[in-house]
C-alpha positions in Angstrom: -59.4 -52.0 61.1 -61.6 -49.4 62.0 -64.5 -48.6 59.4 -64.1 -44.9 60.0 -60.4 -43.8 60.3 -59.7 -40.5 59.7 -57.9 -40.9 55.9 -61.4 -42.5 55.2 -63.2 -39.9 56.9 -61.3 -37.3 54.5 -60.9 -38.5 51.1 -64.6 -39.6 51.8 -65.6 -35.7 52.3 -63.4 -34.1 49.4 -65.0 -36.3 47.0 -68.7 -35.6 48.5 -67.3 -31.8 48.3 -65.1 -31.3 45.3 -67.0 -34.4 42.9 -70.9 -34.4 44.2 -70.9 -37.7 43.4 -74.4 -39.9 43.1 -74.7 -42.5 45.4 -77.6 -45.3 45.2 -78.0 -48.6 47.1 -75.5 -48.3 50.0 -77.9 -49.6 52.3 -77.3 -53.1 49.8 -73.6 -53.3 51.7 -74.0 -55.8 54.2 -73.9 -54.5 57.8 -71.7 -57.3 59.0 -69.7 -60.7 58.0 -67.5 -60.9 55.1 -68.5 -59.9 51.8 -67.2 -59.1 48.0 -67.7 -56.2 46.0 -67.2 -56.8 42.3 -67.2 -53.8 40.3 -66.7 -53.0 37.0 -63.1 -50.5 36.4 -62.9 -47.4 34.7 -60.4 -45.3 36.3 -57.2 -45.5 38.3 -59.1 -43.8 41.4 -61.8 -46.7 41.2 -60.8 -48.4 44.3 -60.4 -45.6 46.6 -63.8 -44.3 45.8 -65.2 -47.4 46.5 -63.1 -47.4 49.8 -63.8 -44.1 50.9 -67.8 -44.1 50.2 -69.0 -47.3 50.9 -70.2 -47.9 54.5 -68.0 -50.7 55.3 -64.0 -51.0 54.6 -62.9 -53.0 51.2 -60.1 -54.2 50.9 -58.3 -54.0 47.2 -54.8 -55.0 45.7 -52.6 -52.1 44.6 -49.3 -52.2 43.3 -46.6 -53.1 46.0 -44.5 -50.5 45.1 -47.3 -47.9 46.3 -46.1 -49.2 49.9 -42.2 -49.4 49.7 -41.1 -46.0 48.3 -38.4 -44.5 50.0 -38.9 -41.0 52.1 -41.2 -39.2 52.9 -43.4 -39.6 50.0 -43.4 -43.0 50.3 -44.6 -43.2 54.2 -46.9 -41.2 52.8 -48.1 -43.4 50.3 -47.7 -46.0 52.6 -50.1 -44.7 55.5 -52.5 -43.9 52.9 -53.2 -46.9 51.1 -52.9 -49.4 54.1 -55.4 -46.8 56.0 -58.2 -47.1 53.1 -57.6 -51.1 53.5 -55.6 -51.8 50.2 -53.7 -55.1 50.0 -49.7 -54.6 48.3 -49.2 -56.9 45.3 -46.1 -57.9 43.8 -45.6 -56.1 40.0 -45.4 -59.1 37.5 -47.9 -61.4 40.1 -51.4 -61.7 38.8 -53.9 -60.3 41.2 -56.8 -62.9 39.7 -54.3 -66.0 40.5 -54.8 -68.2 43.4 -52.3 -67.4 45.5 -53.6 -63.8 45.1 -56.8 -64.8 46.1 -56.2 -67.1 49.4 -55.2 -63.7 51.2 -58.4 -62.3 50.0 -60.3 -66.0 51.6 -58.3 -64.6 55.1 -59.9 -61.5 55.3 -63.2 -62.4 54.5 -63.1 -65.2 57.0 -61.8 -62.8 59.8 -65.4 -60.6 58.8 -64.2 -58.1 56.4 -65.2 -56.8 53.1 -62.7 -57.2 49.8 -63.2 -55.5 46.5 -62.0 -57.1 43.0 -63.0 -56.3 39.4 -63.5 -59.3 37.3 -62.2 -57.6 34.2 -58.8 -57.5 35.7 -57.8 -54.3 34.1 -60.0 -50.8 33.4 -61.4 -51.0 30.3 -60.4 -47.9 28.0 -63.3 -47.7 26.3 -65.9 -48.0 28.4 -67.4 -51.3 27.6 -67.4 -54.3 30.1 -65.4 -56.7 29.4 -65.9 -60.5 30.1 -65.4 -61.4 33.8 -62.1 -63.7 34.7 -63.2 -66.6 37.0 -61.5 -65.5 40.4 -64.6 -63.2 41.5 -66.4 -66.9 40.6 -63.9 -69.0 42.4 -63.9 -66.4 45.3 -67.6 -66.6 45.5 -67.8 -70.1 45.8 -64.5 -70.7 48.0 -65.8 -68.6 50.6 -70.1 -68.4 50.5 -70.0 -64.7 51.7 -72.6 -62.5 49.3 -70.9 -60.8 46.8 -72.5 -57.1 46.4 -72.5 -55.8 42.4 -71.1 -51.9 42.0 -71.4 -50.3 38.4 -69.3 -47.2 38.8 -70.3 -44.6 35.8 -68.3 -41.4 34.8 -64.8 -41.9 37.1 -62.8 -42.1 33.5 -63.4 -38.3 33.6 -61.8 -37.8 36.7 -58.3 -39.1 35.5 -58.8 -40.3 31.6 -56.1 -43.2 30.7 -52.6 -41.8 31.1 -53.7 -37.9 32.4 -51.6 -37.2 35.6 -53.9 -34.6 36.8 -57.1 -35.5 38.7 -60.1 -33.1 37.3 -63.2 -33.2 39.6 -66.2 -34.3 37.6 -69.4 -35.9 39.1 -69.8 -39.3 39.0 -72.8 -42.1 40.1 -71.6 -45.4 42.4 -74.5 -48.3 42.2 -74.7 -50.6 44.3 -76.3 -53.5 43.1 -78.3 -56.5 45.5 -76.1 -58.6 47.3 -76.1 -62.2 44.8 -75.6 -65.6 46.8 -74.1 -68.6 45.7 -73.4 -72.2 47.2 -70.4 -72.7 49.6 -68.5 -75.2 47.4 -64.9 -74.4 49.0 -62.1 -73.6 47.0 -62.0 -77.4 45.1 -64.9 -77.3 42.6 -66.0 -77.5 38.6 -65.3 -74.9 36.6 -68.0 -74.7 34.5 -70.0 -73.6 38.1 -67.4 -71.0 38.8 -67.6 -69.7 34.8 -71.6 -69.5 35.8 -71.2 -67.9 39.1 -68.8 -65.2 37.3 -71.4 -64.5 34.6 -73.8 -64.0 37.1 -72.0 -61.6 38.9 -71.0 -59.7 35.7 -74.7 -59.8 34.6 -75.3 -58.0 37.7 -72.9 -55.2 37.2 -74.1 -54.5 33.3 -77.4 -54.0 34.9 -76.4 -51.1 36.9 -74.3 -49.7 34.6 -75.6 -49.8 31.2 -72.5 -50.9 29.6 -72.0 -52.2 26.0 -70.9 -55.6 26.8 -68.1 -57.3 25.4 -68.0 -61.1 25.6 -63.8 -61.1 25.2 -61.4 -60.5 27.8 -59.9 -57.1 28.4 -56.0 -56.9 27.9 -53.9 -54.0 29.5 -52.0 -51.8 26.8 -49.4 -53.5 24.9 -50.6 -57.1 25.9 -51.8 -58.4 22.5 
């Protein structure tokens, strides 16, 4: 996949253009090898900014149906998300499980970046939520560095359940890379819960959050 496609190239620009966004630590992405970003989540456009203004290409899930829509729109939707490196994942299959995760293991052994968010969901409030072990067990599985990002201000781009995208400045950190032992994917848990803290550790730092030491539910999951 080339780094630098044109959809990159574009989305990239409008946000420099239309947002002004603040940008700090790029040079922290690694220039190559496989790597992890693990960010915290605030807003449904997260993961494209990320894709678009990062150096290297990071791969995220998004919702399969993003890439099987019928028409026009939907080749649309289709060329766009494969073009910023997005990954289609089943509705109802849980991004953080396993099975997720192995094709994540693939594309950071073929030299690739991948992006996940350890809360698993955005957090509507704007606290960080405790981190869910598959950034930990991706860490270990794999030995790649896995490179902190504290996004801060995206939720006023597109608040919870707005339709309408309002361009507002926002800052993307990017933290140190953090490297942990190549354990493969077998090992204790109690040295994945570690690694994850770690990593989530990392990402406060950047962004200041109020922390919350409780998962983070989606709406309507009690």
């Amino acid at each position: 996949m080339r780094e630098n496609n044109p959809t990159r190239l574009l989305v990239r620009g409008s946000l420099k253009a239309l947002c002004r966004p603040q940008i700090l630590g790029a040079e922290n992405v690694p220039t190559e090898g496989g790597f992890i970003v693990a960010s915290n989540h605030l807003s449904f456009l997260d993961s494209v900014i990320i894709q678009a203004l990062l150096p290297r290409t990071v791969s995220f899930f998004a919702k399969a149906e993003y890439f099987n829509q019928p028409g026009v729109k939907g080749k649309i939707s289709k060329s766009f998300f494969e073009s910023v490196g997005s990954i289609p994942v089943e509705r109802g299959q849980q991004a953080a499980s396993v099975n997720a995760l192995k094709s994540l293991v693939e594309i950071i052994e073929a030299g690739r970046g991948v992006g996940i968010y350890p809360e698993g969901t955005r957090s509507r409030d704007g606290k960080l939520y405790r981190g869910r072990t598959g950034v930990g067990w991706l860490a270990l599985s794999t030995g790649v560095p896995v490179v902190p990002v504290g996004l801060i201000g995206t939720e006023k781009l597109q608040p919870a359940d707005a339709k309408i995208i309002k361009p507002r400045s926002f800052t993307l950190k990017v933290g140190k890379p953090l490297q942990f032992e190549h354990l493969g994917p077998k090992h204790p848990l109690p040295v994945r819960r570690e690694a994850t803290d770690q990593i989530m550790d990392a990402i406060a730092e950047l962004t200041g959050q109020e922390r919350v030491e409780h998962y983070n539910s989606a709406p309507g999951v009690a």
